[in-house]
VEXLUM-695750 format. One record per atom (N, C-alpha, C): residue number from 1; residue in three letters; atom name; x negated, y negated, z. Coordinates in steps of 0.2 Angstrom, whole numbers, always signed. Last residue first. Layout:
# VEXLUM-695750
+-----+-----+------+-------+-------+-------+
|   n | res | atom |    xx |    yy |    zz |
+-----+-----+------+-------+-------+-------+
| NUM | ALA |   CA |     X |     Y |     Z |
...
+-----+-----+------+-------+-------+-------+
# end
This chain:
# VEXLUM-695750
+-----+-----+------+-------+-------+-------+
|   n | res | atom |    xx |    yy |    zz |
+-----+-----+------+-------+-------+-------+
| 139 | UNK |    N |  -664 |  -584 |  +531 |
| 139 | UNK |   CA |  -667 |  -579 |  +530 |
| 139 | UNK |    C |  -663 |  -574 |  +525 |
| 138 | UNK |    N |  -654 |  -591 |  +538 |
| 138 | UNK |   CA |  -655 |  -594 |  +527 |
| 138 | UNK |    C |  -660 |  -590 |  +526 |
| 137 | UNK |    N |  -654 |  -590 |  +551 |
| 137 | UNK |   CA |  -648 |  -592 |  +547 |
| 137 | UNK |    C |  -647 |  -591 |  +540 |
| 136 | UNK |    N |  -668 |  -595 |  +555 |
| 136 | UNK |   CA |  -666 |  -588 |  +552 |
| 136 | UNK |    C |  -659 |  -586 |  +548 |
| 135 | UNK |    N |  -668 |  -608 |  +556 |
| 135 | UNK |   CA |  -670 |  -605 |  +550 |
| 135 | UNK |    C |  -668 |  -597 |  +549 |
| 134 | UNK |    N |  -653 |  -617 |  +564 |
| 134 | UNK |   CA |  -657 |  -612 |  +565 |
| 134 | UNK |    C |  -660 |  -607 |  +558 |
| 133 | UNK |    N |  -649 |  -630 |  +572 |
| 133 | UNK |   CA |  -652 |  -629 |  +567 |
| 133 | UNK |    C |  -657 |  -621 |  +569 |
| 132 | UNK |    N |  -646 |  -641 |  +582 |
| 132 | UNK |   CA |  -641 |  -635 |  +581 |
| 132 | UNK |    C |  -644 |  -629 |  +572 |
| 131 | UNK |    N |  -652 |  -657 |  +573 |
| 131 | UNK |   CA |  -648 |  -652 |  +581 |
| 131 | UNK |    C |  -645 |  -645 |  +576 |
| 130 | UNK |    N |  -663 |  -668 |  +568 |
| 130 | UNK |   CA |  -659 |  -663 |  +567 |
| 130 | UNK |    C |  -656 |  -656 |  +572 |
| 129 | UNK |    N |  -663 |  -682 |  +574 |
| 129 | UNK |   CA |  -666 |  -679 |  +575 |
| 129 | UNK |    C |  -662 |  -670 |  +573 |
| 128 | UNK |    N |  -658 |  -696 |  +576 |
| 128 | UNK |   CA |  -660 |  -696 |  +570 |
| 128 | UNK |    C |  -665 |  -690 |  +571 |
| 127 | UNK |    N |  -646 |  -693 |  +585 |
| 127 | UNK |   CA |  -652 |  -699 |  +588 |
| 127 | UNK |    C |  -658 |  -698 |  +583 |
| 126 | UNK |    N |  -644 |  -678 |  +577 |
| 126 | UNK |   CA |  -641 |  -682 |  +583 |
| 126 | UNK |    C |  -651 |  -687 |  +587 |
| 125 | UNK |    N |  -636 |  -670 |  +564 |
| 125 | UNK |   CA |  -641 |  -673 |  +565 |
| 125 | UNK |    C |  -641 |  -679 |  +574 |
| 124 | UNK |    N |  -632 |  -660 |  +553 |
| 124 | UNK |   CA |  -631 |  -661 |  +558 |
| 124 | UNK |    C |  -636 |  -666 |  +561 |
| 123 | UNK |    N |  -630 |  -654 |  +537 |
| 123 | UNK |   CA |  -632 |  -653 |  +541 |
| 123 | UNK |    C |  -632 |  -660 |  +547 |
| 122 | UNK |    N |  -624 |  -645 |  +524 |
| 122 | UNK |   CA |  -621 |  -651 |  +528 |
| 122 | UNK |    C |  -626 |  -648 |  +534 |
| 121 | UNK |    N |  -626 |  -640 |  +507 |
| 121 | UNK |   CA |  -628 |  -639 |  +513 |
| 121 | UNK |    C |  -629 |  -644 |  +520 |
| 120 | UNK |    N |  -614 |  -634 |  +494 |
| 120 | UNK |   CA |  -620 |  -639 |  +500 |
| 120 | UNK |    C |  -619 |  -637 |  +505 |
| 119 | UNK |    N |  -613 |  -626 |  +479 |
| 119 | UNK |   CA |  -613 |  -625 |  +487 |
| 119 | UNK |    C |  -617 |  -633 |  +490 |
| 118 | UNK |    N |  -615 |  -623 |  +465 |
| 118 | UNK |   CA |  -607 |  -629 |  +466 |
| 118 | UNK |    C |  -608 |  -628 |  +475 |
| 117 | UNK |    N |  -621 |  -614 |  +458 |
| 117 | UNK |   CA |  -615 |  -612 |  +461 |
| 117 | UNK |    C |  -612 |  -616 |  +466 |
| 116 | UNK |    N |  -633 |  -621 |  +460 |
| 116 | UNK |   CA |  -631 |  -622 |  +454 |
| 116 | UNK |    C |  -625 |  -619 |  +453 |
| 115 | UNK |    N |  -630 |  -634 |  +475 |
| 115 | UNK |   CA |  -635 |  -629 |  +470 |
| 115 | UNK |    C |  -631 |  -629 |  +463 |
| 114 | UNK |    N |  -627 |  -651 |  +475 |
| 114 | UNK |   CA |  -626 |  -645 |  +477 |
| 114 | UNK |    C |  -630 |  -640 |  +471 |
| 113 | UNK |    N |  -637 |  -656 |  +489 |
| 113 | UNK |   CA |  -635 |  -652 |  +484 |
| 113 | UNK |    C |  -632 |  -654 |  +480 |
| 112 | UNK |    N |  -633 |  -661 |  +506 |
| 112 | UNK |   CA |  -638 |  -659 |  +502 |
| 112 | UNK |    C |  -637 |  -653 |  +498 |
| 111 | UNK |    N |  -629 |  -672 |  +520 |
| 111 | UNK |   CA |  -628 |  -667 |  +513 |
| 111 | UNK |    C |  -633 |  -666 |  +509 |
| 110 | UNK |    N |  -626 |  -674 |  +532 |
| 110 | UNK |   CA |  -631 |  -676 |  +530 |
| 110 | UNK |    C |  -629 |  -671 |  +525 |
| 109 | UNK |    N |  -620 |  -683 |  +551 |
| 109 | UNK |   CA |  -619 |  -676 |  +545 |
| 109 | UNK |    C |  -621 |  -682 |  +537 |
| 108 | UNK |    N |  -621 |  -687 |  +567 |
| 108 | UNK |   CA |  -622 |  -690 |  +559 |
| 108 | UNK |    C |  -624 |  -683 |  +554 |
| 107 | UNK |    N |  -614 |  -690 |  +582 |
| 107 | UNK |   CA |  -620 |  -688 |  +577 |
| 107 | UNK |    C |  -616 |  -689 |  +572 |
| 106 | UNK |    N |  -605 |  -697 |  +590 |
| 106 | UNK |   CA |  -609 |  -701 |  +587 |
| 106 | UNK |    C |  -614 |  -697 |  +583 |
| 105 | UNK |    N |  -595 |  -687 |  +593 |
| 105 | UNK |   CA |  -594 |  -692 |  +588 |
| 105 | UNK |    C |  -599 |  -697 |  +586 |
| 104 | UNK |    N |  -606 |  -670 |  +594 |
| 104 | UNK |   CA |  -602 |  -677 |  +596 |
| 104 | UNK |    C |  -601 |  -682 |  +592 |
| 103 | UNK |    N |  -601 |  -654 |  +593 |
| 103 | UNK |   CA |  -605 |  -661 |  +590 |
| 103 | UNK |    C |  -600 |  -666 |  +593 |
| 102 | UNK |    N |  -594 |  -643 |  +595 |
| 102 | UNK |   CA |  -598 |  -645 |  +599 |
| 102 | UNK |    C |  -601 |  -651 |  +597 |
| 101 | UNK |    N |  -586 |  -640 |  +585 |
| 101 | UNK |   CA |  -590 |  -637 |  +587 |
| 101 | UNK |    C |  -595 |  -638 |  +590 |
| 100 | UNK |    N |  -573 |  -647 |  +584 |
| 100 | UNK |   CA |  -572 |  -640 |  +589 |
| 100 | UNK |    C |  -581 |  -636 |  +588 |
|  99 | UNK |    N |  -579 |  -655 |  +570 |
|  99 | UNK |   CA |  -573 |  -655 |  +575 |
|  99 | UNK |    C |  -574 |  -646 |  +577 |
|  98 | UNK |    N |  -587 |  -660 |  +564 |
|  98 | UNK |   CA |  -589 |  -658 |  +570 |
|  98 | UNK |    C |  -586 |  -659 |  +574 |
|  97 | UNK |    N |  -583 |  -658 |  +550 |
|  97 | UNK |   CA |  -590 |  -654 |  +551 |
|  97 | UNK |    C |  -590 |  -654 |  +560 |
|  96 | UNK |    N |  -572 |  -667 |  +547 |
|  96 | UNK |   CA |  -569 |  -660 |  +548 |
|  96 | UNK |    C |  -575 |  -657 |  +549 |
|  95 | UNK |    N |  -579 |  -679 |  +553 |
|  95 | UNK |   CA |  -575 |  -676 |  +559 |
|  95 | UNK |    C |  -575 |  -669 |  +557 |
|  94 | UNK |    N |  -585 |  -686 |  +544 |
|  94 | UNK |   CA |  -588 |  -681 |  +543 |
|  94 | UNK |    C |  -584 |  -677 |  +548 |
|  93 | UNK |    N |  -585 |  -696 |  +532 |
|  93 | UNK |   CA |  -580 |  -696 |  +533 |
|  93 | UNK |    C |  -582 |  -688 |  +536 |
|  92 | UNK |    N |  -599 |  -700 |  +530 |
|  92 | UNK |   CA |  -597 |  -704 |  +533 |
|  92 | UNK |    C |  -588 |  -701 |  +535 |
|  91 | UNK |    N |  -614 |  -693 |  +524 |
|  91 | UNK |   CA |  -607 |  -690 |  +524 |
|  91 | UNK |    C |  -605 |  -694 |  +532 |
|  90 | UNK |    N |  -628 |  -697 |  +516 |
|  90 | UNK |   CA |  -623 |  -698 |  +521 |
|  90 | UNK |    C |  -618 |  -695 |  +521 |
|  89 | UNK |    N |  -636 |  -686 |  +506 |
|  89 | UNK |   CA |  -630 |  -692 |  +507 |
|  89 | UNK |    C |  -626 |  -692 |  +513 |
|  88 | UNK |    N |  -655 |  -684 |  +504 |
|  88 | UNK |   CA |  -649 |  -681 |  +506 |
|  88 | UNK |    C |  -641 |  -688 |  +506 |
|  87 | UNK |    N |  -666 |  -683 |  +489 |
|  87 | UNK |   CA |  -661 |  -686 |  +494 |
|  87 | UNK |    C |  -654 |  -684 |  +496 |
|  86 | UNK |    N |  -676 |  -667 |  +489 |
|  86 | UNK |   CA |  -671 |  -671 |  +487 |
|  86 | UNK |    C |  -670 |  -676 |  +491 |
|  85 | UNK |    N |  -685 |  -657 |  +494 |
|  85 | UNK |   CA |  -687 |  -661 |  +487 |
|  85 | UNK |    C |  -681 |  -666 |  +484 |
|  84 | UNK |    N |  -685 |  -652 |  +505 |
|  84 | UNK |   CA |  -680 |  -650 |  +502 |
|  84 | UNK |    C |  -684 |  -652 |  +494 |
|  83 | UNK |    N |  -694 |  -659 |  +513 |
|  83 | UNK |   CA |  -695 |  -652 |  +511 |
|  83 | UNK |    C |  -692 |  -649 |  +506 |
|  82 | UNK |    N |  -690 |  -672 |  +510 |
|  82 | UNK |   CA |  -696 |  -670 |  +508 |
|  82 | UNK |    C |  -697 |  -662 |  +506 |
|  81 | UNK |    N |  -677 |  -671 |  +520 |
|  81 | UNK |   CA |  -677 |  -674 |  +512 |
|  81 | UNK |    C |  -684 |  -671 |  +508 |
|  80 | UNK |    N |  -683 |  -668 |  +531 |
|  80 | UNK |   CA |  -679 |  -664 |  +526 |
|  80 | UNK |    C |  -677 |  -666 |  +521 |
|  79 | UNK |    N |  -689 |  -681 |  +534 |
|  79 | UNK |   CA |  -694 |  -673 |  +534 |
|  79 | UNK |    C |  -689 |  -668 |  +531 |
|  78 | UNK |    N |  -679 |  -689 |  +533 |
|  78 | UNK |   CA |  -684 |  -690 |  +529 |
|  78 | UNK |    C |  -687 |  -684 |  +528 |
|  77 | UNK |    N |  -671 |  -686 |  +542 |
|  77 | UNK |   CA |  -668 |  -685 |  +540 |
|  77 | UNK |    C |  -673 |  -686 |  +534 |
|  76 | UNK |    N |  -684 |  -674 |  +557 |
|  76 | UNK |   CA |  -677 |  -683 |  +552 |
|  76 | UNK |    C |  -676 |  -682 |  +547 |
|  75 | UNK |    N |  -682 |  -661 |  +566 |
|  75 | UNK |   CA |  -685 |  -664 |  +560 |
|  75 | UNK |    C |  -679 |  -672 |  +559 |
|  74 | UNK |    N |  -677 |  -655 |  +576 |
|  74 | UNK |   CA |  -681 |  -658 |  +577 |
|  74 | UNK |    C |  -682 |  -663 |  +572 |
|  73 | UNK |    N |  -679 |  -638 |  +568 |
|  73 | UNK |   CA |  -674 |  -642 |  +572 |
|  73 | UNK |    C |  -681 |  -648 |  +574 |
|  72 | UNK |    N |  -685 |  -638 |  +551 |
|  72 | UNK |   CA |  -683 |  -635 |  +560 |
|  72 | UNK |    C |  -680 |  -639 |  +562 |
|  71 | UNK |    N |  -687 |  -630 |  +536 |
|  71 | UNK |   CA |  -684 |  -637 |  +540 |
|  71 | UNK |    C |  -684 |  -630 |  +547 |
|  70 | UNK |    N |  -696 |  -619 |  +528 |
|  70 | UNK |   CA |  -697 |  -627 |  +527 |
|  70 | UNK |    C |  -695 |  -632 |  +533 |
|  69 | UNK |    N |  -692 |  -606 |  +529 |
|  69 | UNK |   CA |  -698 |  -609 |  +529 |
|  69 | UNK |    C |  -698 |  -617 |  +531 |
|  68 | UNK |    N |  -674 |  -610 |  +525 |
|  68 | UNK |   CA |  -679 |  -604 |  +532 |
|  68 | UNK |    C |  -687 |  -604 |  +533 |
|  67 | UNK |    N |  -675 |  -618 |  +517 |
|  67 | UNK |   CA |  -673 |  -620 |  +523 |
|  67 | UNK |    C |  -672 |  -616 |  +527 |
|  66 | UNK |    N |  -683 |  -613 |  +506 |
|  66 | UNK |   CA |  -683 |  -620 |  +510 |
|  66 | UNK |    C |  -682 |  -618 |  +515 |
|  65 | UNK |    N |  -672 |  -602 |  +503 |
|  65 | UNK |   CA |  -678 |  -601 |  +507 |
|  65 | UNK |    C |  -683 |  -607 |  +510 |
|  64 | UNK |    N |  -662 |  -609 |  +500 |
|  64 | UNK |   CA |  -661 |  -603 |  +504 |
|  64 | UNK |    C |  -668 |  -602 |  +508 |
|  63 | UNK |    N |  -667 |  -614 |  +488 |
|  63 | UNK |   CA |  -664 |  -620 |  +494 |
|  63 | UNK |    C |  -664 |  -614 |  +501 |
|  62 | UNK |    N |  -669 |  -602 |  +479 |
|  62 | UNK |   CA |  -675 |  -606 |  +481 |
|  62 | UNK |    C |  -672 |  -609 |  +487 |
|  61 | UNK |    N |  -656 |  -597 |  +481 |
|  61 | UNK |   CA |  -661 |  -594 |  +484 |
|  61 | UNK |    C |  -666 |  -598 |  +485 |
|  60 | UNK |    N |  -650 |  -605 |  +468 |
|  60 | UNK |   CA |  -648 |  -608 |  +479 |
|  60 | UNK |    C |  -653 |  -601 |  +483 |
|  59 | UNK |    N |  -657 |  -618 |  +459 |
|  59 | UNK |   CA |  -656 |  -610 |  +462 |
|  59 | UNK |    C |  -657 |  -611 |  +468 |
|  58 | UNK |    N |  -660 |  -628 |  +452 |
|  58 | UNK |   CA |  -655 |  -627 |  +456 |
|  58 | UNK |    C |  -653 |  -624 |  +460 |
|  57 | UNK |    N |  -669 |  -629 |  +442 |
|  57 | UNK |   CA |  -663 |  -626 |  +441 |
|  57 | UNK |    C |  -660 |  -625 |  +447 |
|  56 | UNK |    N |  -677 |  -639 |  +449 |
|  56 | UNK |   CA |  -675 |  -639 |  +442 |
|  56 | UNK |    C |  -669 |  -635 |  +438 |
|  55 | UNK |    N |  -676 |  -640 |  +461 |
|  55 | UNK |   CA |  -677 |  -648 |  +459 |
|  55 | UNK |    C |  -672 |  -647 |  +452 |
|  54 | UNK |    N |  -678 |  -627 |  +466 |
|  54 | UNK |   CA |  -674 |  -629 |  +467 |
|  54 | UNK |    C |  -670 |  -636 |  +463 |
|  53 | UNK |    N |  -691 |  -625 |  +460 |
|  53 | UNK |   CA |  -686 |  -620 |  +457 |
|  53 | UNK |    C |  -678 |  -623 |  +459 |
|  52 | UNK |    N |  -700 |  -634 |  +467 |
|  52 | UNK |   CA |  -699 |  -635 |  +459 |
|  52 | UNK |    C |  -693 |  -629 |  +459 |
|  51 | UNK |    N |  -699 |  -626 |  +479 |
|  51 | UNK |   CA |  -695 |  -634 |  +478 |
|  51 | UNK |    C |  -693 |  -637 |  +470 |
|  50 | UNK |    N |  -705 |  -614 |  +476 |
|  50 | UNK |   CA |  -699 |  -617 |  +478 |
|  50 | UNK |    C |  -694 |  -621 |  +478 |
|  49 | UNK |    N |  -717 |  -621 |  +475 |
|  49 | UNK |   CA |  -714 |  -617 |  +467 |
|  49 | UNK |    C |  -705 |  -616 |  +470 |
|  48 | UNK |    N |  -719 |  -628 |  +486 |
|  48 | UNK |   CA |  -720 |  -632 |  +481 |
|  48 | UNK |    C |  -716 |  -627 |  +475 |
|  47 | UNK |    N |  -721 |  -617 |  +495 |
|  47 | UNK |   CA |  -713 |  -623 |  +496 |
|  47 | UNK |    C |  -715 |  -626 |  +490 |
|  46 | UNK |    N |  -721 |  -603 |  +486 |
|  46 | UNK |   CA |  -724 |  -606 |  +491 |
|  46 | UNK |    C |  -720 |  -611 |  +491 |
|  45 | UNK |    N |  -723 |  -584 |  +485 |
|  45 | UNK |   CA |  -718 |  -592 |  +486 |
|  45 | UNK |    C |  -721 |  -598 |  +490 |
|  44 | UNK |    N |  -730 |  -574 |  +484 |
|  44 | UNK |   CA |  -735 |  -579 |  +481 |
|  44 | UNK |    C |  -728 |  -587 |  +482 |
|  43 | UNK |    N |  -721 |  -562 |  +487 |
|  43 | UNK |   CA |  -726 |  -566 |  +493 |
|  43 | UNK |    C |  -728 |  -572 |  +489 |
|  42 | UNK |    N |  -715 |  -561 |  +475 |
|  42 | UNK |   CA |  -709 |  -563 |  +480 |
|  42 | UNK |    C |  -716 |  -565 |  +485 |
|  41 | UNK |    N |  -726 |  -555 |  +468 |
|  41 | UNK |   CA |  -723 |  -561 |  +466 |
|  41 | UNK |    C |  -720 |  -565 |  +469 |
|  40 | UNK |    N |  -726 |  -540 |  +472 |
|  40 | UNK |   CA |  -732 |  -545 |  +474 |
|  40 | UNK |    C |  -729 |  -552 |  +476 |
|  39 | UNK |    N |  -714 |  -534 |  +468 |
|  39 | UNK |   CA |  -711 |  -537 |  +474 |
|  39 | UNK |    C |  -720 |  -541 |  +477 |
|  38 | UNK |    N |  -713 |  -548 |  +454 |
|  38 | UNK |   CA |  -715 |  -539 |  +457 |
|  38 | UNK |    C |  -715 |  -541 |  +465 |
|  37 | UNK |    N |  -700 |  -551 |  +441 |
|  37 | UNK |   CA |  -704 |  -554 |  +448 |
|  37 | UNK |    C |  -705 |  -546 |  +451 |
|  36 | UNK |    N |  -698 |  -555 |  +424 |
|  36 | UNK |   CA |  -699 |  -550 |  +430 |
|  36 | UNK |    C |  -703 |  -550 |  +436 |
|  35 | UNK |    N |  -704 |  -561 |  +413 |
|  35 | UNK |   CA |  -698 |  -565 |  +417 |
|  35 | UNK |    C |  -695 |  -560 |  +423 |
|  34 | UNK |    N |  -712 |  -550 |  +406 |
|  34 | UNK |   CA |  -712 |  -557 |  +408 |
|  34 | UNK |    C |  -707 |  -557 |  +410 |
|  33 | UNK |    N |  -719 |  -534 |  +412 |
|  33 | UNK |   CA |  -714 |  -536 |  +408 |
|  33 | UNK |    C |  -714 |  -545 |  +411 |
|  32 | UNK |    N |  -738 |  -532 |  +408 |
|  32 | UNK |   CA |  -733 |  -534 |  +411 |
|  32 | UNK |    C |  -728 |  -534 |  +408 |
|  31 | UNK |    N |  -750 |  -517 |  +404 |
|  31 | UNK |   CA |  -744 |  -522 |  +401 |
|  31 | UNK |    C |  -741 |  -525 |  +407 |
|  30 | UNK |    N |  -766 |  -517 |  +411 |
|  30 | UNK |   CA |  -759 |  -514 |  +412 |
|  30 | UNK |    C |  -754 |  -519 |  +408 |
|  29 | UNK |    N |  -784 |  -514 |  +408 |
|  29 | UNK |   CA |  -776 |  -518 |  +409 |
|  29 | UNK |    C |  -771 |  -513 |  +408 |
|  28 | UNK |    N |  -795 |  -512 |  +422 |
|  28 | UNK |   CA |  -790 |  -508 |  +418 |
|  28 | UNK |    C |  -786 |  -514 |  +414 |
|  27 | UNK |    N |  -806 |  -519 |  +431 |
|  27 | UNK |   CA |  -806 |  -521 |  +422 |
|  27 | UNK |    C |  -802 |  -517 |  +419 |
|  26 | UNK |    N |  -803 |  -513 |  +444 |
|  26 | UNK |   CA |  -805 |  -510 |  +440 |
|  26 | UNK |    C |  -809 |  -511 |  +432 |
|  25 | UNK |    N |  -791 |  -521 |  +449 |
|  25 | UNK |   CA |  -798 |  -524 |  +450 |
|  25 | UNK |    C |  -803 |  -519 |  +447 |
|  24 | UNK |    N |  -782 |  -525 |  +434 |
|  24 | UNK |   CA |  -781 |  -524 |  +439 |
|  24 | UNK |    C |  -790 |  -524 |  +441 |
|  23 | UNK |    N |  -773 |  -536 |  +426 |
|  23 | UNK |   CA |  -779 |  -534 |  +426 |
|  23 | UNK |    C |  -780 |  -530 |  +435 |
|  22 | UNK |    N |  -759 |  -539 |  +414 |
|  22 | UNK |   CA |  -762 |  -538 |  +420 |
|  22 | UNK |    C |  -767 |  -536 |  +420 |
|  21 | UNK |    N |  -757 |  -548 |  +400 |
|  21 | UNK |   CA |  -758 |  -544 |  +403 |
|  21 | UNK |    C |  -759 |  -546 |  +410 |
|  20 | UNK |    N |  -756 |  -566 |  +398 |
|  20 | UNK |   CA |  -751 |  -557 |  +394 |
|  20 | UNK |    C |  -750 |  -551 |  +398 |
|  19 | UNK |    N |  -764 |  -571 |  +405 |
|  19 | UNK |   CA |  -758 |  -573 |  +405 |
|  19 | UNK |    C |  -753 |  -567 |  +401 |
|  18 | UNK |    N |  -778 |  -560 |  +406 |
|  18 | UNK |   CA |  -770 |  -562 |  +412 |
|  18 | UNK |    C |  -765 |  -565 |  +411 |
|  17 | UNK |    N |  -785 |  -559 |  +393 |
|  17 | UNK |   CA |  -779 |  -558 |  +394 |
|  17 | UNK |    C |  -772 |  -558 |  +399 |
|  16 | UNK |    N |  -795 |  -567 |  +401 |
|  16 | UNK |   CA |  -792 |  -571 |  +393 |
|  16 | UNK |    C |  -786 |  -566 |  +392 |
|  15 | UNK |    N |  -800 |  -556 |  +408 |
|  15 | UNK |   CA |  -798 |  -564 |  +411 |
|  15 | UNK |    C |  -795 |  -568 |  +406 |
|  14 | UNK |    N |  -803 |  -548 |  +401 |
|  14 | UNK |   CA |  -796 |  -545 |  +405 |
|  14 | UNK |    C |  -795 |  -551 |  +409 |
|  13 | UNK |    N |  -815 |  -551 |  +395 |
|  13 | UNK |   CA |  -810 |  -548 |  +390 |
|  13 | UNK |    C |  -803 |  -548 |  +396 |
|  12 | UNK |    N |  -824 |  -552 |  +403 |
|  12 | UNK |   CA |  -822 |  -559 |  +400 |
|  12 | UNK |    C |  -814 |  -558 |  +396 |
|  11 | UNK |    N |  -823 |  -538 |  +410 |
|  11 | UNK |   CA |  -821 |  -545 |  +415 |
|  11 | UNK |    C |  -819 |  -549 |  +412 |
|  10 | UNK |    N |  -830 |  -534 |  +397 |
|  10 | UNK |   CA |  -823 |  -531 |  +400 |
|  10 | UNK |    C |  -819 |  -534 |  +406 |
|   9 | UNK |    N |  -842 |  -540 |  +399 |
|   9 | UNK |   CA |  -837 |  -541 |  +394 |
|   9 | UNK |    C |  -830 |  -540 |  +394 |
|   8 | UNK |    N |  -847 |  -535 |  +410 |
|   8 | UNK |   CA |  -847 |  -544 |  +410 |
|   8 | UNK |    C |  -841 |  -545 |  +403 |
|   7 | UNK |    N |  -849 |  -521 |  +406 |
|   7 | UNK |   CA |  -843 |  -524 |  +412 |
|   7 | UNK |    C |  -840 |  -530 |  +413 |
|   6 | UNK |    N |  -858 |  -523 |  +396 |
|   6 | UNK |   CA |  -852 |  -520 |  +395 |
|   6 | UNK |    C |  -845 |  -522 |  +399 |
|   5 | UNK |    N |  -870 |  -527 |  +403 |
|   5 | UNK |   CA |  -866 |  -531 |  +398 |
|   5 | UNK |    C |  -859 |  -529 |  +396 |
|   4 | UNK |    N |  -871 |  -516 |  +411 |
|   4 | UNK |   CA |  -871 |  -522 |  +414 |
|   4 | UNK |    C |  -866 |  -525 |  +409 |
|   3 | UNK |    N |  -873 |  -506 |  +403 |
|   3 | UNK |   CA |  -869 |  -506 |  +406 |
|   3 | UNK |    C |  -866 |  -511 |  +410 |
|   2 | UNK |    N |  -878 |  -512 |  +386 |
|   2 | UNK |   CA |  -881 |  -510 |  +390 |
|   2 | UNK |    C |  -873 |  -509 |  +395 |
|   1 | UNK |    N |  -876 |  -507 |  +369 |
|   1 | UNK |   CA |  -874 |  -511 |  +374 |
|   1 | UNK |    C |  -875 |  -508 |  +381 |
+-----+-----+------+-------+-------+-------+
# end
């Protein structure tokens, strides 16, 4: 077998192995452990694997990250519905969220959740514009 041929192989061979294996850019492979995130893994998040982890299991880390990438100030209550991947529910009996912190009686609180540890996340919204909203917060 020529040297050409052999490396086309050992390419064909360590492409049919990726879901098992690792392939590093050498055509080495390396075992993987499955259901173990590398800290490569934590960069490949994107808002769609997020939003599916949220939709699905719930996980207040994926929400967590949403709403430090995903939502800003400014946004309606549609554009955080979307990022999030849910609909949010009014919260009409909302005084205990905007007593003493500066919200006024005509803004409008907005619910979303709860994760899978039973948390929501009330958010704030004034002239259908989301206020007081800071992403680093859920960093």
């Amino acid at each position: 077998m020529s040297t050409g041929k052999g490396l086309l192989l050992a390419g064909a061979l360590c492409a049919a192995a990726t879901s098992f294996l690792g392939c590093t850019a050498t055509g080495k492979m390396t075992p993987q452990v499955l259901g173990k995130a590398s800290p490569e893994d934590a960069a490949k998040k994107t808002p769609d694997s997020e939003r599916r982890r949220y939709q699905v299991d719930r996980d207040p880390t994926a929400l967590r990250w949403l709403l430090a990438h995903c939502v800003h100030r400014a946004m309606t209550v549609k554009e955080v519905n979307d990022a999030l991947g849910e609909d949010s529910v009014r919260v009409h009996d909302d005084t205990w969220v905007k007593r003493g912190n500066g919200y006024r009686e005509d803004d409008t609180v907005y619910r979303w959740g709860p994760d899978k540890n039973g948390r929501d996340v009330y958010l704030v919204f004034r002239e259908g514009k989301l206020i007081n909203f800071d992403p680093k917060e859920f960093e």
